[in-house]
C-alpha positions in Angstrom: -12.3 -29.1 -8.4 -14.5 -26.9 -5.8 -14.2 -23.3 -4.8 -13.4 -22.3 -1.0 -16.4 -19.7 0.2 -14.7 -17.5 2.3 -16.7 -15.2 3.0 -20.5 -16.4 2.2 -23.4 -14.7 -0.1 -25.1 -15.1 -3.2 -24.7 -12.7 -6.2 -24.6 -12.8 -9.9 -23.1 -10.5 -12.4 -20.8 -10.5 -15.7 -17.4 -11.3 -15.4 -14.7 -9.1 -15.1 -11.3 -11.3 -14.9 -8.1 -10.0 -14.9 -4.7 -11.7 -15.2 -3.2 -9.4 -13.1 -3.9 -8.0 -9.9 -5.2 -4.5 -9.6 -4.6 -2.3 -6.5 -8.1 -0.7 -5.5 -6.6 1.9 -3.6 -5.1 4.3 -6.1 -6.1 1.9 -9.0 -10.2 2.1 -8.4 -12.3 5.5 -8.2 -14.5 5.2 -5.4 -16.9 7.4 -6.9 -17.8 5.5 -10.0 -16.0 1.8 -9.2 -13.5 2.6 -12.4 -10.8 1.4 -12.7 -8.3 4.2 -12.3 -4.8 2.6 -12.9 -3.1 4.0 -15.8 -1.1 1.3 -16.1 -3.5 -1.8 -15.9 -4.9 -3.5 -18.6 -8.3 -3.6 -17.0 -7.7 0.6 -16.8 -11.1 2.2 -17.5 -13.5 -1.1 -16.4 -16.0 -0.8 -14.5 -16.4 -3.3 -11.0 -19.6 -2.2 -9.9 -22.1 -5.3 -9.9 -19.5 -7.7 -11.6 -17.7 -10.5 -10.9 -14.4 -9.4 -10.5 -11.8 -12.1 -10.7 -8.3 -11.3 -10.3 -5.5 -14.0 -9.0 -5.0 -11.7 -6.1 -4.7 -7.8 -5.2 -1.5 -6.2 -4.8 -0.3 -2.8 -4.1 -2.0 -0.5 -1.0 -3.6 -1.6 2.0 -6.0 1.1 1.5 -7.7 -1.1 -0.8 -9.5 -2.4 2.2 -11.1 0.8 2.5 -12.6 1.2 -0.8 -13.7 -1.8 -0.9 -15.6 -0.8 1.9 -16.5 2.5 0.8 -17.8 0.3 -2.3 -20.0 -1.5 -0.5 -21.7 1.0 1.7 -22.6 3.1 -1.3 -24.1 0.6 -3.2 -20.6 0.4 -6.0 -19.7 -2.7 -5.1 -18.3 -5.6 -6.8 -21.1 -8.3 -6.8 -18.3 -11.2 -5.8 -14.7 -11.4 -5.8 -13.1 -15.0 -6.8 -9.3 -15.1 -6.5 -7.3 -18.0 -7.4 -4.4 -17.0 -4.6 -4.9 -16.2 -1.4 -5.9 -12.6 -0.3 -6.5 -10.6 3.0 -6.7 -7.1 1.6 -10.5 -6.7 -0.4 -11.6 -9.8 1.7 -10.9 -7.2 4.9 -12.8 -4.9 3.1 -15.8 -7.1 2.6 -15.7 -8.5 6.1 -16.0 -5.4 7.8 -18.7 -4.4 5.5 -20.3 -7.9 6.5 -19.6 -6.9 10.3 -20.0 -4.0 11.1 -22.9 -2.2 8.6 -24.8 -5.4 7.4 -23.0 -5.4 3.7 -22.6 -8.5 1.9 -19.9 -9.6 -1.3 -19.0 -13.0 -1.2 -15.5 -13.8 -1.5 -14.5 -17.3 -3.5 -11.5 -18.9 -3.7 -10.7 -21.5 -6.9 -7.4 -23.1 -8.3 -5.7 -21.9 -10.9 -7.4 -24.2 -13.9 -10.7 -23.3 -12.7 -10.0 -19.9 -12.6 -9.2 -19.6 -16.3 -12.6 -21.7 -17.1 -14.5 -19.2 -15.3 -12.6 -16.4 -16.8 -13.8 -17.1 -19.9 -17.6 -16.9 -19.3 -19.4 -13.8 -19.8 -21.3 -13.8 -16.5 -21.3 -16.3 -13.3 -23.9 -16.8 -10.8 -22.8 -17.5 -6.6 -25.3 -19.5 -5.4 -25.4 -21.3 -2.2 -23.4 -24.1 -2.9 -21.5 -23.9 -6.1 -20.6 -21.1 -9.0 -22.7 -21.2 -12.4 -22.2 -20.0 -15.6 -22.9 -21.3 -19.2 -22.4 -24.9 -19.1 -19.9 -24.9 -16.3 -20.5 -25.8 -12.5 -18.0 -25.3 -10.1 -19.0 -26.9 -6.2 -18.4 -24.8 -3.5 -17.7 -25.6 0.2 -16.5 -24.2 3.2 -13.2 -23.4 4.2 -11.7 -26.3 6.5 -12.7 -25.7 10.0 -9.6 -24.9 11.5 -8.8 -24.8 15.7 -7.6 -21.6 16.6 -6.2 -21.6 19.8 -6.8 -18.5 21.8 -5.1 -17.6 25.0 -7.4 -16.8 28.2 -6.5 -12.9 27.7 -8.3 -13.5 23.9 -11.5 -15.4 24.8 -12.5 -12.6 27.5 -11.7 -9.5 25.2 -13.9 -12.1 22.7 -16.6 -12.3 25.3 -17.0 -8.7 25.8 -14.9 -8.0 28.8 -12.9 -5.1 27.9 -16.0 -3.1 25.8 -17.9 -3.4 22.5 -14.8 -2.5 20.4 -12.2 -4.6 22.0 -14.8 -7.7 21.1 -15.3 -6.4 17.6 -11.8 -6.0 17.2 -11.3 -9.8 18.2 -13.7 -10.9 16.2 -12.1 -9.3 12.8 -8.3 -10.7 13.9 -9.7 -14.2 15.0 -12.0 -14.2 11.5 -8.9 -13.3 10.0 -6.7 -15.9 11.5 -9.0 -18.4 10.5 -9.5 -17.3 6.8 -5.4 -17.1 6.7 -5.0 -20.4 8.4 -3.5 -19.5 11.5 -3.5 -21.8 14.4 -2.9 -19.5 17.1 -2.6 -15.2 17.6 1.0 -13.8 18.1 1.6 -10.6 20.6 2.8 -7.9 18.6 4.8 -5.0 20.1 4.0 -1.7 18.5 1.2 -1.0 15.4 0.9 1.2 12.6 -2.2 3.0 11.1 -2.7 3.4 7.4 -6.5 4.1 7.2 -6.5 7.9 8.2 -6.5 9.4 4.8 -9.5 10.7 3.8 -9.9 9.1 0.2 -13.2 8.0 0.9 -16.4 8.5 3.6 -15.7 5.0 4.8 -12.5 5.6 6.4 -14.1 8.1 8.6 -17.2 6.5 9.1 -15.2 3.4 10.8 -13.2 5.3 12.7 -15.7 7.2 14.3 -17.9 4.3 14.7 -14.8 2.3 16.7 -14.0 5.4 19.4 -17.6 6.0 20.0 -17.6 2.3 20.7 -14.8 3.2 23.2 -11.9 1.5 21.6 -8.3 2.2 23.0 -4.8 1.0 21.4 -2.7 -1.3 23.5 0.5 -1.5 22.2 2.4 1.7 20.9 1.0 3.1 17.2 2.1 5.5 14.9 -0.2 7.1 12.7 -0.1 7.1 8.5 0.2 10.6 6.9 -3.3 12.2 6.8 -5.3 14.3 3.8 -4.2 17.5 5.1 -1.7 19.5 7.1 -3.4 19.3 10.2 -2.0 22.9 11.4 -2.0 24.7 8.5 -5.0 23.7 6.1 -7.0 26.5 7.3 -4.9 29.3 5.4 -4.2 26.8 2.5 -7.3 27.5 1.1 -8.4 24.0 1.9 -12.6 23.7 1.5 -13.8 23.9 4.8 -16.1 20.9 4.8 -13.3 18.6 3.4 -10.3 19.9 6.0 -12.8 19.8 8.8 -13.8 15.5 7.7 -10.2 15.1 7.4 -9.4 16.6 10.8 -11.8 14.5 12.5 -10.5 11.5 11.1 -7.2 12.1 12.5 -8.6 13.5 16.2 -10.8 9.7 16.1 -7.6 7.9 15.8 -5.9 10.3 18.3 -8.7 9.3 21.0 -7.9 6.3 20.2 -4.8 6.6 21.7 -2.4 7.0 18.6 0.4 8.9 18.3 0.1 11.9 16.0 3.0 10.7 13.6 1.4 11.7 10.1 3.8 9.8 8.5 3.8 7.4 5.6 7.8 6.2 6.7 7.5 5.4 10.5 10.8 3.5 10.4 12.8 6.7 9.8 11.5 7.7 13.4 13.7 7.1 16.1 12.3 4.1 17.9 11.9 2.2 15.0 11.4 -1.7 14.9 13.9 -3.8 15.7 15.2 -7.0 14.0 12.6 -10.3 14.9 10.5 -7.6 16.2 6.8 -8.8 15.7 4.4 -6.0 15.0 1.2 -4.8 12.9 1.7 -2.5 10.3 -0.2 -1.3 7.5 0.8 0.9 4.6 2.5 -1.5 2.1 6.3 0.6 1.7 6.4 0.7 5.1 5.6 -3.3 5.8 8.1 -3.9 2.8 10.7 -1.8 4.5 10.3 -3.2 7.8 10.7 -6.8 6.9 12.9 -6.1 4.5 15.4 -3.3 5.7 14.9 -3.8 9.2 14.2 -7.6 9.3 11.4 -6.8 12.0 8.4 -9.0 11.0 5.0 -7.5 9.8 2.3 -9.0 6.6 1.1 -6.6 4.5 -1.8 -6.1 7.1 -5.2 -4.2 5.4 -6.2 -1.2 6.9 -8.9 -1.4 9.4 -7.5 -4.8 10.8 -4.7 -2.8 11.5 -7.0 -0.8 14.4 -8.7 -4.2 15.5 -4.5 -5.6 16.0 -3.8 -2.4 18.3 -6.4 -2.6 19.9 -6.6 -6.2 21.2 -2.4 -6.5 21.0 -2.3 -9.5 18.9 -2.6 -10.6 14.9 -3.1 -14.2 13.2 0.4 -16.2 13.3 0.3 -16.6 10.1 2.8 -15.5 7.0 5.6 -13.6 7.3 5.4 -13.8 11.6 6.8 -17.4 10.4 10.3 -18.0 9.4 9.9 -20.4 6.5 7.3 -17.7 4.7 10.2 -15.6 4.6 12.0 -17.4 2.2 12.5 -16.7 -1.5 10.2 -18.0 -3.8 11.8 -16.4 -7.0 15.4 -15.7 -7.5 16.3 -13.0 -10.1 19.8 -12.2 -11.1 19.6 -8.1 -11.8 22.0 -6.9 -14.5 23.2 -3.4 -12.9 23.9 -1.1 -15.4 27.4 1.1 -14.8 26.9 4.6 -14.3 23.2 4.0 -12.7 21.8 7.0 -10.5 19.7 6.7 -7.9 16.1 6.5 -10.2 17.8 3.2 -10.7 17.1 1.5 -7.3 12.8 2.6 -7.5 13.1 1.4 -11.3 14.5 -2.3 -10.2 11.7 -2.5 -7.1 8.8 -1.5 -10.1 10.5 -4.1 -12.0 10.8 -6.9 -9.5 7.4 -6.5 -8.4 5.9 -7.0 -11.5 7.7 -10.0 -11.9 7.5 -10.9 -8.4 3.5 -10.9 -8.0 2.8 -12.3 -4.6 6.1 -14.1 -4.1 9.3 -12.8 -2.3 12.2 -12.8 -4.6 15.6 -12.6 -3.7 17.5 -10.1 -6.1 21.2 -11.0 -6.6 24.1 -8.8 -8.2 23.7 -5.5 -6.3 25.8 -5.6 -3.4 28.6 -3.9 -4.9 26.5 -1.1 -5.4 26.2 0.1 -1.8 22.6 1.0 -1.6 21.4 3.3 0.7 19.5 3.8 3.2 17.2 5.8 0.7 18.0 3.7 -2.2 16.2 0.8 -0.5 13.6 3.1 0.8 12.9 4.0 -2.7 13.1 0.3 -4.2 11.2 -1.0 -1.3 8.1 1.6 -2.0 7.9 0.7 -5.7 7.9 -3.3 -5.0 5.1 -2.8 -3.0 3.3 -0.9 -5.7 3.6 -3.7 -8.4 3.6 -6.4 -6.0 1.7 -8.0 -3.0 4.3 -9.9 -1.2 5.3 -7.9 2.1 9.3 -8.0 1.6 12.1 -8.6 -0.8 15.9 -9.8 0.1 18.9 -8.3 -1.6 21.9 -10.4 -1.2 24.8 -8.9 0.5 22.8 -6.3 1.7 19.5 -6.9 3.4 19.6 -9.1 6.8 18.0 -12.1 6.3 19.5 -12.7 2.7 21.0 -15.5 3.7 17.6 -17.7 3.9 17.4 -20.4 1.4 14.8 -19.8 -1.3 11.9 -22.9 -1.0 12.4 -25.8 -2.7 10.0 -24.9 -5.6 11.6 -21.7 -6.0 11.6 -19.7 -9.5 14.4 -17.7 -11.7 14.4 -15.4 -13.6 16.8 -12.1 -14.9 16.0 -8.3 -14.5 17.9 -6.6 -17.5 18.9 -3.5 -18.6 15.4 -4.2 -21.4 13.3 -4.4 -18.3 14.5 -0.9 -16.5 14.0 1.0 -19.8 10.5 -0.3 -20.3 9.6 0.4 -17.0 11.1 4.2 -17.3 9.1 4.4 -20.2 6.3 3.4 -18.6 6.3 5.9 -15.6 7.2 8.6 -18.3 4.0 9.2 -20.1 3.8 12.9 -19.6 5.6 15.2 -21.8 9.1 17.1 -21.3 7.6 20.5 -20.0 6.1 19.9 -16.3 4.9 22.6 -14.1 5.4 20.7 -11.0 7.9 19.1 -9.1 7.0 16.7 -6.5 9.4 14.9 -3.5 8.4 12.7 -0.4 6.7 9.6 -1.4 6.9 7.7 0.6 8.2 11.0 3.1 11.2 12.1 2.4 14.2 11.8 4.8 16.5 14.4 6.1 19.3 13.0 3.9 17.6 13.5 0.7 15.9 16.5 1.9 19.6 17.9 2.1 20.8 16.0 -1.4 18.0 18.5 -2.7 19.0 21.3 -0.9 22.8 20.8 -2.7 21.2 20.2 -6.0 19.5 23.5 -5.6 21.7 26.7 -6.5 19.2 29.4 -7.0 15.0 30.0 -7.0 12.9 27.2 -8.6 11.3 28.2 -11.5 8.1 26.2 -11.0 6.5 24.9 -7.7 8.8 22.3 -5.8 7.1 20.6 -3.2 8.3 18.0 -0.4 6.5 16.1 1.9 7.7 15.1 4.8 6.9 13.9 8.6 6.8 16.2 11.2 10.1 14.6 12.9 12.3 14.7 9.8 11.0 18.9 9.4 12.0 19.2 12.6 15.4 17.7 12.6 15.8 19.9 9.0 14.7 23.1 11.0 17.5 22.6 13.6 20.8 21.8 10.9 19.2 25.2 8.7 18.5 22.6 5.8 14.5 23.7 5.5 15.8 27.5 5.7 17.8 26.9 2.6 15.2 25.2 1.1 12.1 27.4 2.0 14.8 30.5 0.6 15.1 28.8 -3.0 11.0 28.6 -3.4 10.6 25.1 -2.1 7.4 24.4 0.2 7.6 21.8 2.4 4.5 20.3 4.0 4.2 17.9 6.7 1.0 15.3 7.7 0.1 14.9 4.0 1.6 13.0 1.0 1.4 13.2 -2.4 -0.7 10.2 -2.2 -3.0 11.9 -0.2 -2.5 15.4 -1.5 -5.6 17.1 -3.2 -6.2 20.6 -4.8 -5.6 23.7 -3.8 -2.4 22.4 -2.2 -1.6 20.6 -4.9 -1.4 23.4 -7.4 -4.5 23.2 -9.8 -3.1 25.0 -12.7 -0.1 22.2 -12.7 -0.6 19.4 -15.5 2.1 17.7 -15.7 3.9 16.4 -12.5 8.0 15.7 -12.6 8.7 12.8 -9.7 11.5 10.7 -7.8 8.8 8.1 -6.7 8.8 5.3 -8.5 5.0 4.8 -6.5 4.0 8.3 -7.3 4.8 7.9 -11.1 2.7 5.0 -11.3 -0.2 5.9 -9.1 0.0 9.8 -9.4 -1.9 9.9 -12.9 -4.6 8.1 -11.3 -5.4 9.5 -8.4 -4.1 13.4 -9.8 -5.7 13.3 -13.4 -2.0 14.3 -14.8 0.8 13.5 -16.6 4.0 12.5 -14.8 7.3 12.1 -15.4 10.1 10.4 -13.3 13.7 10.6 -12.7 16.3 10.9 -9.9 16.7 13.5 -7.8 19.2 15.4 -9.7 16.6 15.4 -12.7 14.0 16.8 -10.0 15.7 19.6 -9.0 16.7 20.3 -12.5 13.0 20.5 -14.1 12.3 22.6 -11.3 14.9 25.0 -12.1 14.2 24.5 -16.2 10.6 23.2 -16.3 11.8 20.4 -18.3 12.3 16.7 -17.3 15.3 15.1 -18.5 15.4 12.5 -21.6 16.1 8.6 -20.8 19.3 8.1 -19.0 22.6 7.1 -20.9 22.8 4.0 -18.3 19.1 2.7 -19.5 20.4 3.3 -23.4 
């Protein structure tokens, strides 16, 4: 057996190995390289001059970003080893590697030498192979794989079109090659997901790439930001921290990006169409592309997701190719009668668990006539738990009809599984303080559910998030009049994955949510309590203060 190096260094530290993989973003404090994540078993460790070993990362494409973020401030892992492959962290570490000088080397060993080096208490990377107590573990290089680049590639590679565009080659061809690819694919639009302002190093890159003179060439929407961009100043917003956040955005803006602020770019109106190749980050929205819209996208990391705008090509690798679109699990879901709509975000938190990188195709639900926001929701929460880029849903999702591989698994989702997952996203208590809507950004149809379920003032703070283009279209129908007149505040740019005090109230400890992803990463990234339900149960701890009991269907 031999490890694959990856990305190359030397380093030694004690292991931290986990059998499951851990999201940085929203599951790793920058700050202090803790792990964050409520719900991991690794919750509470600490990654900063370890050996962290995982089988691979799942969850956010923001992880990219602290792993840079990491690295630059001296937090960083010592090495990451993986046992599957993974683009997200080794993103991270490449752009710390290219761009500022930073080095983690990134290892990648099979499955039975993963759990031998699991078990040692410390590991040392040397130059050619992994050491620990009584265990050696050759390394080599990654097979030296053509890549075939067009014309057009090798003279943005050579400098042609600027410093940025070259750069920008650089990371999608190093890419390509660490992902296999033998060629680049044109994609037709992109999608930004680094522009929240979690962390110096998401500024710090995008300021270094316009002042490098980098400009997008294909269409590109912009991810929701860290604050409203109009209205922070009378928010009570710190100065210093509204002002960073602002210039993040305005870099990305120069850029030549569209000034979308939203986490849901598919429920704008030129969205993706089916076969569609394009580069998108943000992990709902990549899962609800491919899988809603059947447009094709991986689960691209932030910061390759500029360098693909800019030079107007990715790797042809994944999910760009129709056989890595096809099932690798098969789970037959048992639908309980009676289920409201918390069920559909339940089943994706569930699925994505069992899921882990693979696509699964989930069977039994096409008599329930999901909606449009039902497999918003379900897609958000698979791509919390999991790191595959799409599910399929037969009967309902377009390309459900694909065999699953020959090797493919089965398994069941039961009515046992959705309860322990409610339980597990309801760890606050019954009395919250907070109600919380739009995560990802809510739609105009839910926005208008919520306005329904509403028949008087709130009795603690409701707030929705939403894009700018779904406030607008609620604006014109009177929908955020009726809102904004029973003591809802709705807030566009941000999310509540991006929100941060005084916006999000301070005195608020425990947190009531729809999101499936907000319930699981919201005690994280908030320091609170939360509490999940449907929408129905929102609106009615906001009116009550109280969040509503397990559901007869789950009992």
């Amino acid at each position: 057996m031999t490890a694959r190096r990856i990305l190359p260094g030397l380093a030694e530290g004690p292991v931290l190995a986990m059998a499951e993989g851990l999201s940085f973003w929203g599951g790793v404090d920058p700050e202090t390289a803790r792990v964050i994540d409520t719900h991991h078993p690794a919750h509470g460790a600490g990654l900063a001059g370890a050996v962290v070993m995982m089988p691979t990362s799942r969850g956010s494409c923001s992880g990219s970003g602290v792993m840079l973020d990491l690295m630059l401030n001296a937090r960083a892992p010592a090495a990451l080893v993986f046992s599957e492959a993974e683009d997200i962290l080794t993103l991270g570490a490449l752009i710390g590697a290219e761009m500022f000088g930073r080095t983690v080397p990134v290892l990648r060993v099979s499955a039975e030498d993963f759990a031998r080096l699991s078990a040692q208490p410390s590991l040392r990377i040397e130059a050619d192979a992994i050491t620990g107590d009584g265990i050696l573990v050759p390394i080599e290089d990654a097979p030296d794989t053509s890549l075939a680049l067009t014309p057009e590639d090798q003279a943005i590679l050579e400098g042609r079109d600027g410093a940025a565009a070259a750069l920008a080659m650089r990371t999608v061809c190093a890419m390509a090659r660490q992902q296999g690819a033998a060629s680049l694919t044109d994609i037709t639009r992109g999608h930004i997901d680094g522009c929240i302002l979690a962390h110096p190093a998401n500024l710090i890159f995008a300021e270094r790439m316009a002042e490098l003179g980098a400009k997008v060439r294909v269409p590109t929407t912009i991810n929701a930001i860290s604050v409203d961009r109009e209205g922070w100043p009378g928010q009570g917003v710190d100065p210093d921290f509204g002002a960073r956040a602002s210039r993040l955005a305005d870099a990305y803006v120069r850029m030549g990006c569209r000034p979308s602020f939203t986490c849901a770019p598919y429920l704008l109106t030129d969205r993706p169409a089916a076969g569609e190749d394009i580069a998108w980050a943000e992990s709902n929205a990549v899962v609800f592309a491919n899988t809603v819209l059947g447009a094709r996208t991986p689960k691209h990391p932030d910061y390759l997701d500029l360098c693909m705008a800019v030079t107007g090509r990715a790797p042809l690798a994944g999910v760009y190719l129709d056989e890595a679109r096809r099932p690798a699990l098969v789970l037959e879901v048992e639908a309980p009668e009676g289920a409201d709509d918390s069920f559909w975000p339940l089943l994706g938190y569930v699925a994505g668990h069992m899921a882990g990188g693979a696509i699964p195709l989930l069977r039994g639900l096409a008599a329930l006539n999901p909606t449009t926001d039902d497999l918003k929701a379900m897609c958000a929460a698979f791509g919390t738990t999991s790191g595959a880029p799409m599910l399929h849903v037969e009967g309902v999702t377009p390309e459900a009809h694909l065999l699953p591989l020959p090797h493919a698994t089965r398994g069941r989702v039961t009515r046992a599984d959705l309860s322990r997952a409610w339980a597990e996203l309801n760890q606050g208590p019954e009395a919250v303080d907070l109600v919380a809507v739009g995560s990802p950004h809510a739609s105009a149809p839910e926005c208008r559910a919520l306005a329904e379920l509403l028949d008087g003032l709130v009795a603690i703070p409701l707030i929705v998030t939403a894009g700018r283009a779904i406030i607008a279209d609620l604006d014109r129908d009177g929908t955020l009049a009726r809102l904004k007149a029973n003591g809802v505040q709705v807030i566009p740019d941000l999310c509540w994955c991006s929100i941060t005090e005084p916006v999000f109230p301070p005195q608020a400890r425990a947190v009531m949510t729809s999101s499936g992803k907000y319930a699981h990463y919201g005690p994280g990234l908030s320091g609170r309590a939360l509490r999940f339900g449907s929408l129905a149960d929102c609106a009615r701890a906001a009116r009550t203060g109280r969040a509503a009991p397990m559901p007869d269907w789950l009992t």
